[in-house]
Each structure stands twice: as C-alpha cells, then as structure tokens.
N, C-alpha and C positions, 0 to 999 in steps of 0.2 A: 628424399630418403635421408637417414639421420644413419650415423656410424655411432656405436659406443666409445665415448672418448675414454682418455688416459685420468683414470681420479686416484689420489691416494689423500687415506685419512690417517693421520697418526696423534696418538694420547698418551702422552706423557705424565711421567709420577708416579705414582702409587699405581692406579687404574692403569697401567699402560695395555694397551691392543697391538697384536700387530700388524703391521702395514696392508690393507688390501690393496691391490691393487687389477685394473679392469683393461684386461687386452682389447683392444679396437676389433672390428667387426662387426657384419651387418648383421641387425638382428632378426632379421625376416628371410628365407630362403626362397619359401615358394606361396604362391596365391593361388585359389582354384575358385572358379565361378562357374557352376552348372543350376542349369534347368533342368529337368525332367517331369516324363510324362510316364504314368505306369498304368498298367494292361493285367490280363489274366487270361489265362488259357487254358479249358477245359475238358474243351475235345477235339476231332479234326478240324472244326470250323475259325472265322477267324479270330485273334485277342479282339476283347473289350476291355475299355477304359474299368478301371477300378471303381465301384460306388462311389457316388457323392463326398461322402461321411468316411471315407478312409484318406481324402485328398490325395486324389488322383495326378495332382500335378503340385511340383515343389521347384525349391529353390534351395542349394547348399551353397558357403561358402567358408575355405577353409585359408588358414594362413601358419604355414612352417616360421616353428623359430628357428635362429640358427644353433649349431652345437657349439659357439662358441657362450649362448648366453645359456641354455642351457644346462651347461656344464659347466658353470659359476653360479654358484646357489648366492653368492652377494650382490648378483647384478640381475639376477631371477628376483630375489625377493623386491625390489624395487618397482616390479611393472607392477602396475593399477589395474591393468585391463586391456580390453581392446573391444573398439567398437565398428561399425558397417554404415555407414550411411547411404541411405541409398537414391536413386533420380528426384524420387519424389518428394526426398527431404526426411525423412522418417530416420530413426537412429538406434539401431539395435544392438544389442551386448553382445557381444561374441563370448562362448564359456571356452574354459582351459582345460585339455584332456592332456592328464600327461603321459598317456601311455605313450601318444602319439608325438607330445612335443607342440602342439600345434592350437589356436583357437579356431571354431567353428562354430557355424550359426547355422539355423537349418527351418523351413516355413513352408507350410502347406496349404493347397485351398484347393473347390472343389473344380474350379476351372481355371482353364489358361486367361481369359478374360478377368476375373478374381485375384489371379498370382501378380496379375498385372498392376491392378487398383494401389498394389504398395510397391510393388517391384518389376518394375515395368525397364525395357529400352535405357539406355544411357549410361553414365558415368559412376560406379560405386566405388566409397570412398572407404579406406581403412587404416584406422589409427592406433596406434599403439602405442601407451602411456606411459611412461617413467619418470618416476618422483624426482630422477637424476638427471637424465637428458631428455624430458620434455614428450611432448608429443611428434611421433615420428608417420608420415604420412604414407598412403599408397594409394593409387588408384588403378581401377580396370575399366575398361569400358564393355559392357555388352548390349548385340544388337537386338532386332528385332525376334519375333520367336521361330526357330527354325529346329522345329521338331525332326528327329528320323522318322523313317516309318513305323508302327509299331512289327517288331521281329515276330512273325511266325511259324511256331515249328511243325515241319511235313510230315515229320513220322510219328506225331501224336502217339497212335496205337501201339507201336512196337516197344514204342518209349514206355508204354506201361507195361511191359514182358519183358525186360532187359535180361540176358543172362549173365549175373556177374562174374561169371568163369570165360567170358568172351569178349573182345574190344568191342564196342558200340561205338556206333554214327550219330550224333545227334544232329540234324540236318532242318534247313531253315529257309525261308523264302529270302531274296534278293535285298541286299540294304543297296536301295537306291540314293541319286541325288549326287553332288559334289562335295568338294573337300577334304577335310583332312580325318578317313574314320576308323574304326577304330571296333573291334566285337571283343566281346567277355561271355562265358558262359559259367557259371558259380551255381554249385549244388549243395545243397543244408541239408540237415536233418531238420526234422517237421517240428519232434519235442526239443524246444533252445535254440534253435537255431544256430547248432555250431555248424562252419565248414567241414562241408565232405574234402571237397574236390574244386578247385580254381583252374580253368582255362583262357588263358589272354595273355597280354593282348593279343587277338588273331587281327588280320588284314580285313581291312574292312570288306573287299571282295570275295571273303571265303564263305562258303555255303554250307561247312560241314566242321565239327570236332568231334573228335576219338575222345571218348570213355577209356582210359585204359581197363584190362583186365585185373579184377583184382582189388578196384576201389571203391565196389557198392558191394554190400553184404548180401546174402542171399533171402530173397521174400522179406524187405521192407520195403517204405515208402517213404518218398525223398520231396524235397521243391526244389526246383532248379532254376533259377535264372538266366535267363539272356538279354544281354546290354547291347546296344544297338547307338553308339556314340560316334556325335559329329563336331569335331573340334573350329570352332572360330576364330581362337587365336591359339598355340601352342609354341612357348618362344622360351629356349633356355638356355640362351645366347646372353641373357639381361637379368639383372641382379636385382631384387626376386625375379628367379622364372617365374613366368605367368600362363596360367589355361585356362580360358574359355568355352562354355560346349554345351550341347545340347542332347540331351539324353534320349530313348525309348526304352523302357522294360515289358517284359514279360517274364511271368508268375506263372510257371503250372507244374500238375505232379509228374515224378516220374516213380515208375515201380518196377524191383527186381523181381523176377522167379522162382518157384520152388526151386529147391536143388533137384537134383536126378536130370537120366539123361532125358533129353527131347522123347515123347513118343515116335512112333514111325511115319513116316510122309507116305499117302498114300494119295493114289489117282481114283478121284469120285464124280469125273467125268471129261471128255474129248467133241473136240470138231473140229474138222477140216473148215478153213475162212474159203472165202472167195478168190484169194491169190494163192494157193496153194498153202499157208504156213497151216502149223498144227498148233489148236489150243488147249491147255493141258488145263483141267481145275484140280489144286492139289490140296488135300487136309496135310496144315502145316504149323508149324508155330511160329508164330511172327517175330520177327524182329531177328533169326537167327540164319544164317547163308542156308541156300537152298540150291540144288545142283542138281541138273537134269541131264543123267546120259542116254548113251543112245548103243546097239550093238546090229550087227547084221546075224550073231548065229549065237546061242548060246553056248559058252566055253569062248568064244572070242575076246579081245580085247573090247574096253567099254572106251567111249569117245565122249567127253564132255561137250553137251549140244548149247547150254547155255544154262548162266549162274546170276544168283541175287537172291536180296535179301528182302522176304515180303513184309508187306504192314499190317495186315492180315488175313485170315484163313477162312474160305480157303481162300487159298490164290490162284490169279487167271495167268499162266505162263503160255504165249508164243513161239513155238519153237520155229527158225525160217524155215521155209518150205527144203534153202541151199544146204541147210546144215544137216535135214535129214538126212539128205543122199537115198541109200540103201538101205537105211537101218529097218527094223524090222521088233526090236524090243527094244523098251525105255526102262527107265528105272529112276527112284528122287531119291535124295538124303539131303542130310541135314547136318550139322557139325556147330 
C-alpha cells in the first residue's frame, strides 16, 4: 500500500501558481468483494434462480477512496484509473462513480460454474494509478463459492394484502450455515426503482422485519428484496478495511390494500378434533390480526381465547380445548 507523499510545485515569474501542496494519506479506505446468486419469488412455493439471460449469478467489487484524496481535486485529477485483476489472470477497468467516491466493477453469467471460467477462487488484485505516485497495490483473497441459501418468504399471500395503516411482519425461512451473517430486506417502487423503505442490517438469526405503519401507500405494488449475506472475511481493524461474501437474493411483489376498513370476520364453519380442541374456519382478510373471544353469557365480560395473523381466508383457527372452559359464545375481529 502506497501513502500520498508531501509534493510541492512552485513557478515563478511572470506565470507564477501557487504552491499546491498534498497531505499524506491513504488513498483507499475500504475494499468489497461479493458474489451473488439471485432467485424470484412468486407465490407460496419455493424462489427460483433468475433465467439464464438475466445472469443469475454475479460478481461485484468495490474500492473507497479516502476523503483525504477526495477532497483535493489536484491529487484526484492525477489518478488514471483503477483496475481488478483477477486468479485467472484477466484485467478489468474498474469505473469511477463519484456519487459514491469509490471504483466498482460489476460481471454476470448464467451460472455459478460460468462466473467461475473468469472469476473463479483466489487472490484478486487492485491497483490504483497515479501519474504522481505510481501504482498503489491491494489484494483480497476469495474462497471457494459458498452461497446462503436462497431466503424464502412464509407469508407470501398476506404480503400481497398489506394494510398500510398497520405494522406488518414480513417473515422468512431460516438463514442456515455458519459464519459471519448478516439479513437486509429493501423495498422499491416497480416504475424506477426508487427506495421505499431499507431494513438492515438485521442478525442473521432473525426470521422476521416490521413494515412500519405508514411507509407503503395505499392499493400499490411494490418489489421487495431480501439479502441473505454470508461474510468470509469482515476486518476493519486494517487499512483498507476489507469484506468478503457471499450473497442470496430474492425478488418478489409485495402489494398494499384498498383503503377502508376490513369487512367483518365471520364463522363459515366449526368442529370438535379428536382431543377435545375447537376448530373455528373464519372469512377473514389476511395478513391483518385476528382475535378470537370467548364469553359464558351474554352481557358478560368477553375473554380473549386466542390471536393471530392469517395468510389467508378463510382461516382454520384451533381454539384449546383448556381455554374454552365454560364459554358458550365466541365472537372474531379484526384490527
């Protein structure tokens, strides 16, 4: 790694300039090296990989400059470029975004055996050019390919009833496996794709993120994201910090509700099981709390027998046999 030295240029006479001169500092802050593999989701069942012909699996790699170069537009205008090189010998241009500060490269193909053919296991090398101090080096190493699983989400159906005047659950199968990981869930608008709403990082062991109330509009249609990230190296102990990692996505719609309130929950059928509990089928709207009480007389106090949120209608609810007791009339709502 190369520091920016101390230069001063001075022109005297007639032309005189004044002095630039270049504070020391690294010019590289952070390095990011991920894989990914992306999925879509369209109904209850599980994601599938992306088509072929969208490159289902990719390779990003990003590099921070620091604010010291930055913010010297006379030690900015001097870099050349930067480039990636990668195990197999191949030598890619990194481009300069400057919203960001940062170069990034980015390559796709239709399988993980394909991604491989150029960007395969090992040692990837990154240079960064200056007409003034030279070429300044960095490396990361990445392993073998160690995918998450693709994230799947449970409550499919409800997730396309959202009520945006209520918090929502968006709820997900298990990110198995070891390491260090890592959940996002990010929701766009369909036309542009601008951000709705950002959730992360969550704990890799979480199974569930709240919607707040209040941040999807009423009766539109959203894409949402869920990242499923499994870090291999994560060190910011070390100048550049560096990340390593291996990605899953999932792609599917989510959709808000009319406005108005819920229609009314109603019981459209019952049976006694074999252990005594009672099971209640209720016309209900999904995705929104649903509450089953219970009374022994009417004019009584009502006793909440058991609550949840269905995925859809109707719904088969259990109530214990223990919690009946005495009761004698039930009643549903919804909120």
């Amino acid at each position: 790694m190369k520091t920016i030295p101390v230069f001063a240029a001075l022109s005297l006479g007639l032309f005189a300039r004044p002095v630039v001169i270049w504070a020391q500092g690294d010019e590289v802050t952070a390095l990011f090296l991920y894989k990914a593999a992306w999925h879509q989701q369209s109904d209850d069942g599980d994601p599938v990989p992306l088509p072929p012909s969208q490159g289902p699996f990719d390779i990003f790699a990003q590099a921070y400059l620091s604010d010291t170069l930055l913010n010297d537009p006379d030690a900015l205008m001097f870099i050349t470029g930067m480039t990636l090189r990668t195990p197999s010998g191949w030598v890619e241009a990194m481009e300069f975004d400057p919203e960001s500060g940062s170069f990034v490269f980015g390559a796709e193909a239709p399988s993980p055996q394909a991604l491989n053919l150029r960007y395969g296991p090992g040692t990837y090398r990154f240079t960064l050019s200056s007409l003034i101090t030279g070429n300044s080096v960095f490396t990361l190493d990445l392993g073998s390919d160690e995918y998450p699983p693709a994230p799947k989400v449970t409550n499919f159906a409800a997730a396309q009833r959202i009520d945006p005047a209520a918090e929502f659950g968006l709820e997900w199968t298990e990110f198995t496996g070891d390491g260090d990981r890592e959940i996002w869930v990010e929701i766009f608008r369909p036309e542009g794709g601008d951000s709705v709403l950002e959730l992360g990082p969550l704990p890799g062991s979480d199974r569930r993120a709240l919607i707040p109330a209040g941040s999807l509009t009423v009766d539109q249609e959203y894409r949402a994201r869920l990242t499923f990230t499994r870090y291999t190296r994560a060190d910011d102990t070390v100048t550049p910090s560096v990340y390593t990692a291996f990605e899953s996505y999932n792609l599917l719609p989510i959709r808000t509700a009319a406005g108005g309130p819920p229609a009314p929950s109603s019981f459209t059928g019952w049976q006694r099981l074999p252990n005594g509990d009672l099971e209640l089928v209720i016309a209900c709207v999904p995705g929104r709390a649903l509450t089953v009480e219970g009374t022994s007389a009417l004019g009584a106090p009502w006793q909440e027998l058991i609550s949840l949120t269905p995925a859809a209608s109707p719904a088969k609810v259990a109530v214990a046999a223990s919690a009946l007791g005495d009761q004698r009339f039930l009643r549903a709502s919804q909120r």
